[in-house]
ZATORLO-872178 format. One line per 3 residues: for each residue x, y, z of N, C-alpha, C. Coordinates in steps of 0.2 Angstrom, whole numbers, plus 5000, padded with zeros to 4 digits. Layout:
N
X/Y/Z/X/Y/Z/X/Y/Z ~ ... $
END
This chain:
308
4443/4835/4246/4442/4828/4246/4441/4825/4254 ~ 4447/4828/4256/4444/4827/4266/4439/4829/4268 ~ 4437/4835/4266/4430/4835/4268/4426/4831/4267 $
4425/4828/4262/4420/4826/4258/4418/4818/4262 ~ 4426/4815/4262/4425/4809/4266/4422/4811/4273 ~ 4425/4818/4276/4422/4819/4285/4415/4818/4282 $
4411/4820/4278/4405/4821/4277/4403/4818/4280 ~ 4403/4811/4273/4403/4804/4272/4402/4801/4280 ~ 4405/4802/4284/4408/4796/4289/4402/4799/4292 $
4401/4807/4294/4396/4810/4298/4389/4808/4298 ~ 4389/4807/4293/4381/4805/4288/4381/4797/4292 ~ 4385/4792/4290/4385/4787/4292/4385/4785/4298 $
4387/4789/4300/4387/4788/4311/4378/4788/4312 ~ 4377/4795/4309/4370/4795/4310/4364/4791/4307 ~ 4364/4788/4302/4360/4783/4301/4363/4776/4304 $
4366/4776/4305/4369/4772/4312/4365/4773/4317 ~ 4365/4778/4320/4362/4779/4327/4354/4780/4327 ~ 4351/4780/4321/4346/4781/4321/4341/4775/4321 $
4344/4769/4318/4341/4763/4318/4340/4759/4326 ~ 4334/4758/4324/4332/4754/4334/4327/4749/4331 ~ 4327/4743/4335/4324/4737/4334/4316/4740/4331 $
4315/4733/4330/4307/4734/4327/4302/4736/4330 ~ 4304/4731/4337/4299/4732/4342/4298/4737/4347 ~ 4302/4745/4344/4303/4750/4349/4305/4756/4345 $
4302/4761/4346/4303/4766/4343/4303/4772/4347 ~ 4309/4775/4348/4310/4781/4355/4309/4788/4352 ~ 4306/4792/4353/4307/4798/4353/4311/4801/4356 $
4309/4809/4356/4316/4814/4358/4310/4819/4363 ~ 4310/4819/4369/4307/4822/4373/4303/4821/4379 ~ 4301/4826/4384/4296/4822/4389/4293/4825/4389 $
4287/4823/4388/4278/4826/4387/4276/4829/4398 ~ 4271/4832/4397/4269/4831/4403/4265/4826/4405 ~ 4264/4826/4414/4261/4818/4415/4256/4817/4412 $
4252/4810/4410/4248/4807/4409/4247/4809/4401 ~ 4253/4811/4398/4253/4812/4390/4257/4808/4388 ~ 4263/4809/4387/4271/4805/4383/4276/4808/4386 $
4284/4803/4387/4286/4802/4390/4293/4802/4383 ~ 4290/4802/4379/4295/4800/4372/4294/4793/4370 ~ 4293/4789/4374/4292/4780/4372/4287/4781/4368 $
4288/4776/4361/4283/4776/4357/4283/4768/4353 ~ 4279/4764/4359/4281/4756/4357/4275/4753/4354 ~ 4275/4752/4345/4270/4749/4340/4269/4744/4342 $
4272/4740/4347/4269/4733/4347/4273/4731/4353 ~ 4266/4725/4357/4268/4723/4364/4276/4721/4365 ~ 4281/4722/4369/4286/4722/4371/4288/4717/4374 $
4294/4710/4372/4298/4706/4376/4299/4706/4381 ~ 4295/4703/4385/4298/4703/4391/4300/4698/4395 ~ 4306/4697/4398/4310/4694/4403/4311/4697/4409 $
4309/4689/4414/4309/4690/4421/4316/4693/4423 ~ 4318/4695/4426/4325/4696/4431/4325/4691/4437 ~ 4331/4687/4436/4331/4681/4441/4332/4683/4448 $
4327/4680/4451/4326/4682/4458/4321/4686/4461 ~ 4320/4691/4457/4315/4696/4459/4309/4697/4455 ~ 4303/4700/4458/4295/4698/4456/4296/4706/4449 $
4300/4706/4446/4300/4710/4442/4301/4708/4433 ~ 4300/4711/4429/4303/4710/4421/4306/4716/4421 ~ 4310/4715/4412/4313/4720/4410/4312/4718/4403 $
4316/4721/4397/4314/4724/4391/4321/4724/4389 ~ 4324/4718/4388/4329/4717/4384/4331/4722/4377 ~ 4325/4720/4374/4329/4725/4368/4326/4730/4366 $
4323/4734/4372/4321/4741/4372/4330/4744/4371 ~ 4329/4751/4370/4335/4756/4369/4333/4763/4379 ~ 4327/4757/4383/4325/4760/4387/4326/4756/4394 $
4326/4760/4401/4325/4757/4406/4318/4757/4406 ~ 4314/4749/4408/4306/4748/4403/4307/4742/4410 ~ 4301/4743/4414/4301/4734/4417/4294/4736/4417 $
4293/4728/4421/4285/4726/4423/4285/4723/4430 ~ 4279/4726/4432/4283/4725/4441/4274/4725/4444 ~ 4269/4721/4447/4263/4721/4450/4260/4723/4443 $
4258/4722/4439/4253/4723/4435/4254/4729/4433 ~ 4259/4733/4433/4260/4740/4430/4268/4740/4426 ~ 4268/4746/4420/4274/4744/4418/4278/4754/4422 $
4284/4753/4421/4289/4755/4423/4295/4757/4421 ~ 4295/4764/4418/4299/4766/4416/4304/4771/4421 ~ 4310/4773/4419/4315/4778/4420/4318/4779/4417 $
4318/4788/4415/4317/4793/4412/4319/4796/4415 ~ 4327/4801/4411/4328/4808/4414/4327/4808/4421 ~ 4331/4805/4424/4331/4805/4433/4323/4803/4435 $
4318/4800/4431/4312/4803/4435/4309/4794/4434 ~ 4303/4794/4437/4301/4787/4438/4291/4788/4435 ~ 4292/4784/4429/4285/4783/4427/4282/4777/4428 $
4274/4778/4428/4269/4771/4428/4265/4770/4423 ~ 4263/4764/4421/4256/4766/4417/4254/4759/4416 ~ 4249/4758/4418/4243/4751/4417/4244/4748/4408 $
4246/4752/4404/4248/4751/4397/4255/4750/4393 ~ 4256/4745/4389/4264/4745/4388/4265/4750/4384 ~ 4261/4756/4383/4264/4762/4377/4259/4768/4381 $
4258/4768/4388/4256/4773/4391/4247/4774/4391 ~ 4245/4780/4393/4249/4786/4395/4252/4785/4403 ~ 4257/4787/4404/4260/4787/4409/4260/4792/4415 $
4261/4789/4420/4263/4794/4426/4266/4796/4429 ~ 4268/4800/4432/4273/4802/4435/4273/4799/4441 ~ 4281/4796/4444/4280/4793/4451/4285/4798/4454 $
4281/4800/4463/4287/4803/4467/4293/4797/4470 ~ 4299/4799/4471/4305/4795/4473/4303/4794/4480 ~ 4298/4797/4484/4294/4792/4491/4290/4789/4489 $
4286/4785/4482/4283/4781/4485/4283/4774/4479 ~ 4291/4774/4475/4291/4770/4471/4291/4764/4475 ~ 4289/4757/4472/4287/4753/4474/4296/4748/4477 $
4296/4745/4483/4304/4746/4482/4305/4739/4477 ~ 4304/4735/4476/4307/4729/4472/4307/4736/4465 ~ 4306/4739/4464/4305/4743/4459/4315/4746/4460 $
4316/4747/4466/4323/4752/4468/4328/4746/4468 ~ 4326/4739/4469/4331/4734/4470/4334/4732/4463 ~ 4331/4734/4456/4332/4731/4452/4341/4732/4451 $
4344/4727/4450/4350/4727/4449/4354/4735/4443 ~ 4359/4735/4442/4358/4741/4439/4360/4740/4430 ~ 4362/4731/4431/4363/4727/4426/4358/4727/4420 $
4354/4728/4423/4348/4728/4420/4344/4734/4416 ~ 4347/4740/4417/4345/4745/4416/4349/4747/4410 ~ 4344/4745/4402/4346/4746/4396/4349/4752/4392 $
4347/4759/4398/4351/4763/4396/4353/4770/4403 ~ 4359/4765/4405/4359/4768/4411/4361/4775/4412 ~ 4360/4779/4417/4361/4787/4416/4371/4787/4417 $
4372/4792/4415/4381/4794/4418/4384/4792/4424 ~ 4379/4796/4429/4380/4794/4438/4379/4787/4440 ~ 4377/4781/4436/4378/4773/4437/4384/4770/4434 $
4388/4775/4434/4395/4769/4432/4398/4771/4437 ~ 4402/4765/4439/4406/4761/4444/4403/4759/4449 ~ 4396/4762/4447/4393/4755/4454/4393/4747/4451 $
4392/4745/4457/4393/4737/4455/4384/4735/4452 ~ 4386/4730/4447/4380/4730/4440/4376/4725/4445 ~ 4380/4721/4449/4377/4716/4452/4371/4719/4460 $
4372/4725/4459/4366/4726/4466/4364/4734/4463 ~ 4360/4736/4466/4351/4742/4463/4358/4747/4464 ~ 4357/4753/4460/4359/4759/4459/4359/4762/4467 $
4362/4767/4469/4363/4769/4477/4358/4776/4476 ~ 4353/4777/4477/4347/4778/4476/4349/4784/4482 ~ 4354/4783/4488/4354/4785/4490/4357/4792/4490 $
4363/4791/4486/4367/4796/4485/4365/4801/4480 ~ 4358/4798/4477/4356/4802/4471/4351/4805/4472 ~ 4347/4804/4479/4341/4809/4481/4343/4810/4486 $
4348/4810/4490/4351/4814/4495/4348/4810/4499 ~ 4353/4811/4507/4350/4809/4512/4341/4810/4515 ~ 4341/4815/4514/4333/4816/4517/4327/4808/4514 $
4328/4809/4508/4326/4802/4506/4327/4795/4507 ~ 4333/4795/4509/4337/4787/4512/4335/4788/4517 ~ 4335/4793/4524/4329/4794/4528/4325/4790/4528 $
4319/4794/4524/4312/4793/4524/4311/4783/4521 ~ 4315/4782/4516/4315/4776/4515/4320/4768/4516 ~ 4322/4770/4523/4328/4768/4526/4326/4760/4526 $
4330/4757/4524/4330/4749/4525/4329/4748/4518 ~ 4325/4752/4510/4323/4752/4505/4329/4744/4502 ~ 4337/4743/4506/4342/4739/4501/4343/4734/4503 $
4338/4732/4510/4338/4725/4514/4331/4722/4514 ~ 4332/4716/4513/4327/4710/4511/4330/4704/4513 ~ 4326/4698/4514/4327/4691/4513/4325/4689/4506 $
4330/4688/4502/4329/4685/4495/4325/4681/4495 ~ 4323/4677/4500/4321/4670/4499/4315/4670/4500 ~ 4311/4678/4504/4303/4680/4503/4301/4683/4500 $
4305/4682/4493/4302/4688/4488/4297/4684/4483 ~ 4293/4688/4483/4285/4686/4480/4284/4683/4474 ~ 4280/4679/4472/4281/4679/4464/4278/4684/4458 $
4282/4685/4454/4278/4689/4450/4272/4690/4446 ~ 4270/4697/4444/4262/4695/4442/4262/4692/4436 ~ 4256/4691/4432/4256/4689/4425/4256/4692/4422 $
4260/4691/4417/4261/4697/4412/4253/4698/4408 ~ 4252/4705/4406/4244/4705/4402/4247/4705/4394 ~ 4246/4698/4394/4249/4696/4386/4240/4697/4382 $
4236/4698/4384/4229/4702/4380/4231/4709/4377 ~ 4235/4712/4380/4239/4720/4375/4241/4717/4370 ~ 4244/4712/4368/4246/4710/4362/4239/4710/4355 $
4235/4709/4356/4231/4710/4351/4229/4719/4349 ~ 4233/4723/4354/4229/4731/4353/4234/4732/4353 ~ 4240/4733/4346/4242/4738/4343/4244/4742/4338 $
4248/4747/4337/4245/4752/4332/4239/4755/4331 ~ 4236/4757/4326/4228/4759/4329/4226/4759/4333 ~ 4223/4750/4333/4221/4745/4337/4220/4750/4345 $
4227/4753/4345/4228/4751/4353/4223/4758/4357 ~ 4222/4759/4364/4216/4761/4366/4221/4767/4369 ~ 4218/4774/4365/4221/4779/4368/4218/4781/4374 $
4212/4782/4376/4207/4784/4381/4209/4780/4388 ~ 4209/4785/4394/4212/4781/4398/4204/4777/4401 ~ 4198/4778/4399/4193/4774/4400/4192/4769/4396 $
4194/4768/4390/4195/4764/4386/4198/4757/4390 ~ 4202/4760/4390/4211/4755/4396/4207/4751/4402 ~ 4204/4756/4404/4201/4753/4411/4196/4746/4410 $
4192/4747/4404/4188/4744/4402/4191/4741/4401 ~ 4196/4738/4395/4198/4732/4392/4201/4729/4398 ~ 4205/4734/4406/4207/4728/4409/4205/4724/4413 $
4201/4728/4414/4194/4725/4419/4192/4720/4415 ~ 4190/4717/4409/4187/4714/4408/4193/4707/4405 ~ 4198/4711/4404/4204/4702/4402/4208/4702/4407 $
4211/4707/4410/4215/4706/4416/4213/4705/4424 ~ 4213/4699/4427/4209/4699/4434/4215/4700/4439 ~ 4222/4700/4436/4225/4702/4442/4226/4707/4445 $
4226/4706/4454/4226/4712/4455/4231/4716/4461 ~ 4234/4722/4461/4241/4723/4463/4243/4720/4470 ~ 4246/4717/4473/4248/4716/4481/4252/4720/4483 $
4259/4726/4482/4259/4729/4485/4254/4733/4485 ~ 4257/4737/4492/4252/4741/4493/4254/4750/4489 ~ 4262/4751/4489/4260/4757/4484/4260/4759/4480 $
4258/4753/4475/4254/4751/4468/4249/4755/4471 ~ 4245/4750/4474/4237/4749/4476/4234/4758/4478 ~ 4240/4761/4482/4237/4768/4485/4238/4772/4480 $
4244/4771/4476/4245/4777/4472/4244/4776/4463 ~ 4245/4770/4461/4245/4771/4454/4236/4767/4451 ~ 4236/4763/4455/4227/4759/4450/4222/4765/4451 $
4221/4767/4455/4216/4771/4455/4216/4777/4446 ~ 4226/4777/4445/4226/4781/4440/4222/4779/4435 ~ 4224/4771/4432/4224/4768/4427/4223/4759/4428 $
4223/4756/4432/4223/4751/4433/4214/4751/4436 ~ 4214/4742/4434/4206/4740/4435/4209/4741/4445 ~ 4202/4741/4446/4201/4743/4452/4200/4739/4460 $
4205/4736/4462/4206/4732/4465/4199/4730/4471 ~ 4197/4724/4473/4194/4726/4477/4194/4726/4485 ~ 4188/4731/4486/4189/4734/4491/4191/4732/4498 $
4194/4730/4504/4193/4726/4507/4188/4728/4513 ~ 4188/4723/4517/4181/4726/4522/4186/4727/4529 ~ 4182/4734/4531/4187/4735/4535/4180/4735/4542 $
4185/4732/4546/4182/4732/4553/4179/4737/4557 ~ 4174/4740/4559/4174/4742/4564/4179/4745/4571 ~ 4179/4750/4571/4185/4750/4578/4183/4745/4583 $
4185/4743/4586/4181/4741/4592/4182/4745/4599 ~ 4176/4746/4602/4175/4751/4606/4173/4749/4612 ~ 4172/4748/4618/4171/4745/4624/4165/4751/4624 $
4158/4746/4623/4151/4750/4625/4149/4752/4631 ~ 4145/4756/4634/4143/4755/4642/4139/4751/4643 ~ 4141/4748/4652/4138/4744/4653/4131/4746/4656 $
4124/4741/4654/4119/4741/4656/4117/4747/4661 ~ 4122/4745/4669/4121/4749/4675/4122/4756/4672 ~ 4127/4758/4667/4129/4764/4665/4125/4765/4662 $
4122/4763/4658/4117/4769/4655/4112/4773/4657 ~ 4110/4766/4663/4102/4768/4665/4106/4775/4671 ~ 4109/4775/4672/4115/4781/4678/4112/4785/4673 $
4114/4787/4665/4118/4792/4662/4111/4793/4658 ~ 4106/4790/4659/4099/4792/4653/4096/4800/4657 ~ 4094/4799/4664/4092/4807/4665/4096/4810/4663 $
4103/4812/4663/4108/4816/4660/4106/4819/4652 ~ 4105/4813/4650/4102/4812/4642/4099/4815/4641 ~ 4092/4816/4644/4083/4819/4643/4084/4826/4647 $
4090/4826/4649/4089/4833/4653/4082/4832/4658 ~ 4082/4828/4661/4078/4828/4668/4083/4833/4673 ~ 4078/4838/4679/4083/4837/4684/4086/4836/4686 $
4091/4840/4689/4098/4836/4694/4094/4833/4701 ~ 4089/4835/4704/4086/4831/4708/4083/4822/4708 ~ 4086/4822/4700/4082/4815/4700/4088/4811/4700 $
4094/4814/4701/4102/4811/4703/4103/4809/4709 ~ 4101/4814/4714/4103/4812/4723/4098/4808/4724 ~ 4100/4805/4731/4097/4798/4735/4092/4800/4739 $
4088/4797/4734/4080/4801/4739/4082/4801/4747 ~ 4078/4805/4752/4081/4805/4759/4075/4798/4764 ~ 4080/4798/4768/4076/4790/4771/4069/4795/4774 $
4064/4791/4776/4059/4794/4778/4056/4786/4781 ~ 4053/4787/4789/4053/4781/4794/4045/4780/4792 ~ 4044/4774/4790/4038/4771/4788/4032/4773/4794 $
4025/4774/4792/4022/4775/4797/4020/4772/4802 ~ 4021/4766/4804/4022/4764/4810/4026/4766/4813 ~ 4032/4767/4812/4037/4772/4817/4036/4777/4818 $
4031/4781/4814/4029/4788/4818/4023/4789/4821 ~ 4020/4781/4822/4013/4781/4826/4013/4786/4831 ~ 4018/4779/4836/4022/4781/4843/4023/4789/4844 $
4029/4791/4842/4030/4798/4840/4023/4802/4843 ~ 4019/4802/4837/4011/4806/4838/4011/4804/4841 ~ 4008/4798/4847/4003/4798/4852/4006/4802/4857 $
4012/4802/4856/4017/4804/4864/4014/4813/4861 ~ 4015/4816/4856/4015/4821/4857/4007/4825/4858 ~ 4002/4820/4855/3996/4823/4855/3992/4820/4860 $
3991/4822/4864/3986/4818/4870/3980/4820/4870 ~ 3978/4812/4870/3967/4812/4872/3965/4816/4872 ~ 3959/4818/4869/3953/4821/4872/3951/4821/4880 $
3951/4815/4882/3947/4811/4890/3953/4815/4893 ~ 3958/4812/4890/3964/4814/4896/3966/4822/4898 ~ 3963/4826/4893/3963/4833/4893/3957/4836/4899 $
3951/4833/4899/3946/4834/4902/3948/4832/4906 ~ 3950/4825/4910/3951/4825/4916/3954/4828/4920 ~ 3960/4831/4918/3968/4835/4922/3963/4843/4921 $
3959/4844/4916/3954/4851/4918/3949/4850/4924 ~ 3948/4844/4923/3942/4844/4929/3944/4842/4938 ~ 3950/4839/4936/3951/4838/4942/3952/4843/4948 $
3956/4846/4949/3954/4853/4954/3948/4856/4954 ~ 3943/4855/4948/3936/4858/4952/3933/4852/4955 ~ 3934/4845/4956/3931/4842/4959/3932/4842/4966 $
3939/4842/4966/3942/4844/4975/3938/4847/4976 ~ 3938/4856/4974/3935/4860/4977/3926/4860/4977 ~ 3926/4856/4973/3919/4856/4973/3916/4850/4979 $
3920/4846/4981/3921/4841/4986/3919/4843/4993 ~ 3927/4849/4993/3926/4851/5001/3919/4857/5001 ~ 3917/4858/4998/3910/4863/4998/3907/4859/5001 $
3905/4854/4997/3899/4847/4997/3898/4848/5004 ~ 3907/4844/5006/3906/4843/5013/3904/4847/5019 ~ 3906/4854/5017/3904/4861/5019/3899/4859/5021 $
3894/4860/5014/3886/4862/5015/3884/4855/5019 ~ 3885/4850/5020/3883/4843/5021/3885/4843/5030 ~ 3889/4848/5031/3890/4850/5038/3884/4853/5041 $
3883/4859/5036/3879/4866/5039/3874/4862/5042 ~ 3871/4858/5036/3864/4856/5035/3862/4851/5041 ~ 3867/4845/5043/3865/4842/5049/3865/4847/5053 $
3868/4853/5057/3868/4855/5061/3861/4858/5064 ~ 3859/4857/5069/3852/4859/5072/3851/4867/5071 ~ 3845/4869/5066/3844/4875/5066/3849/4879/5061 $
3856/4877/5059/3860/4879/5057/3856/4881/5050 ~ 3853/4877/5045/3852/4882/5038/3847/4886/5039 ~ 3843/4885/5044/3837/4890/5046/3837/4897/5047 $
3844/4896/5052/3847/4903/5055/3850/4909/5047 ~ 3853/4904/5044/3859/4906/5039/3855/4910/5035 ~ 3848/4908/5032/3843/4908/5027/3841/4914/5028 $
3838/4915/5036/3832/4922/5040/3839/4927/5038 ~ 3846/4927/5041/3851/4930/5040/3852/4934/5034 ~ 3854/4928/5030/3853/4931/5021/3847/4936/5021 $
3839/4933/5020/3835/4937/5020/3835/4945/5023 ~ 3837/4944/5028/3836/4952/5032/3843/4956/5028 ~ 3848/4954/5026/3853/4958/5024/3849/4962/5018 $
3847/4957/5014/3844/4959/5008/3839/4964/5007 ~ 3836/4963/5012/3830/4967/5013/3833/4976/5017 ~ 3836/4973/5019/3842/4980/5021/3844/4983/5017 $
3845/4980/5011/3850/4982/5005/3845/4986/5000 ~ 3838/4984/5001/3833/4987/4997/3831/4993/5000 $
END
């Protein structure tokens, strides 16, 4: 008989445990990424903002479920999902580049929080730090400090899923893309939404225009230097041509070194005229003299005739 009641009880525990609200229905598993996660929700999911931060949650999920920049947000077995859809396919997120309002969310809010989140205080984020070890608190150092009072407003929720469930809803992840593109215009402001998750699954934000580096050009004078280097002209067309003294300045020069024709004849001719002078005067002597070239003449004569 005491069996039969332990039965009884045991049977009843578990159709107990079995029943989960309408709007959610959980599985037993985790699929690989961009397949199933075990969440298997027939229809769009209640959501409630979290006071003070640009995020929602999922009251009466049996899940930790938010919505945060235009993507929903799951945590699963230690791990961090995404997905542009309320019922996936989802993604895997690394613990460097969750979004941090996503790490701040109080831990009060986590529908089904893991064993390692008790005794933390409900009222501030899970210590993140303790649970990925310091190397990650490193890389994500400041993740637990903020100005409350700059926190962003949250996006709009895409209450257009509502019409796509069941069947209805769009298994294809180009399907997804399509429909969001074309009802949802918002589009993610953080940034590690923006780098890492839209591209998966989300409409595609657009592009921004990004500037030119700005470069300091060369100047005018510099180029016209730097163009024979350019054309591969010689290296002789670089040095400074060499002075050279216009021709009037080398007139002078010349005349000094090449002297006249006239003046060359005279300095020749001048010693033959002396000598030619004193003869003159010679024979100019002989000839007055009484007899004297008469004499000289018969003289010549007779030698010659001696000589024959």
């Amino acid at each position: 008989m005491r069996k039969i009641r332990y039965g009884v009880v045991v049977l009843l525990m578990l159709l107990c445990c079995s029943v989960t609200p309408a709007s959610a229905q959980l599985s037993i598993g985790i699929g690989l990424p961009n397949l199933s996660i075990g969440i298997n929700l027939p229809l769009f999911p209640d959501l409630v903002r979290v006071p003070g931060y640009p995020v929602y949650y999922a009251p009466r999920l049996d899940a930790n479920y938010f919505f945060y920049d235009g993507m929903y947000w799951v945590y699963r077995d230690d791990n961090w999902y995404a997905s542009s859809w309320y019922n996936g396919p989802w993604w895997f997120v690394e613990p460097e580049v969750v979004p941090l309002y996503i790490l701040r969310i109080p831990v009060r809010y986590y529908r089904q929080p893991p064993v390692y989140f008790r005794g933390w205080r409900s009222d501030a984020p899970p210590r993140w730090g303790n649970h990925w070890g310091p190397e990650w608190e490193q890389r994500r150092r400041g993740w637990d400090r903020w100005n409350r009072r700059s926190a962003p407003a949250p996006a709009p929720l895409p209450v257009y899923q509502r019409r796509y469930s069941g069947d209805r809803y769009p298994r294809q992840v180009e399907q997804q893309r399509r429909l969001q593109s074309e009802k949802y215009r918002y589009q993610p402001r953080d940034r590690a939404v923006r780098q890492h998750f839209q591209p998966q699954g989300a409409a595609p934000a657009p592009a921004r225009r990004q500037e030119a580096p700005r470069m300091s050009g060369p100047r005018p004078q510099d180029t016209q230097r730097q163009a024979p280097r350019q054309q591969g002209g010689p290296a002789i067309q670089h040095s400074q041509p060499q002075y050279q003294a216009p021709p009037q300045q080398r007139g002078p020069a010349l005349r000094e070194q090449r002297p006249q024709p006239g003046a060359v004849q005279r300095e020749q001719r001048a010693p033959r005229t002396q000598d030619q002078q004193q003869r003159v005067q010679q024979d100019r002597g002989r000839t007055q003299e009484p007899g004297g070239h008469g004499q000289e003449q018969r003289k010549e004569e007779e030698r010659r005739g001696r000589e024959r």
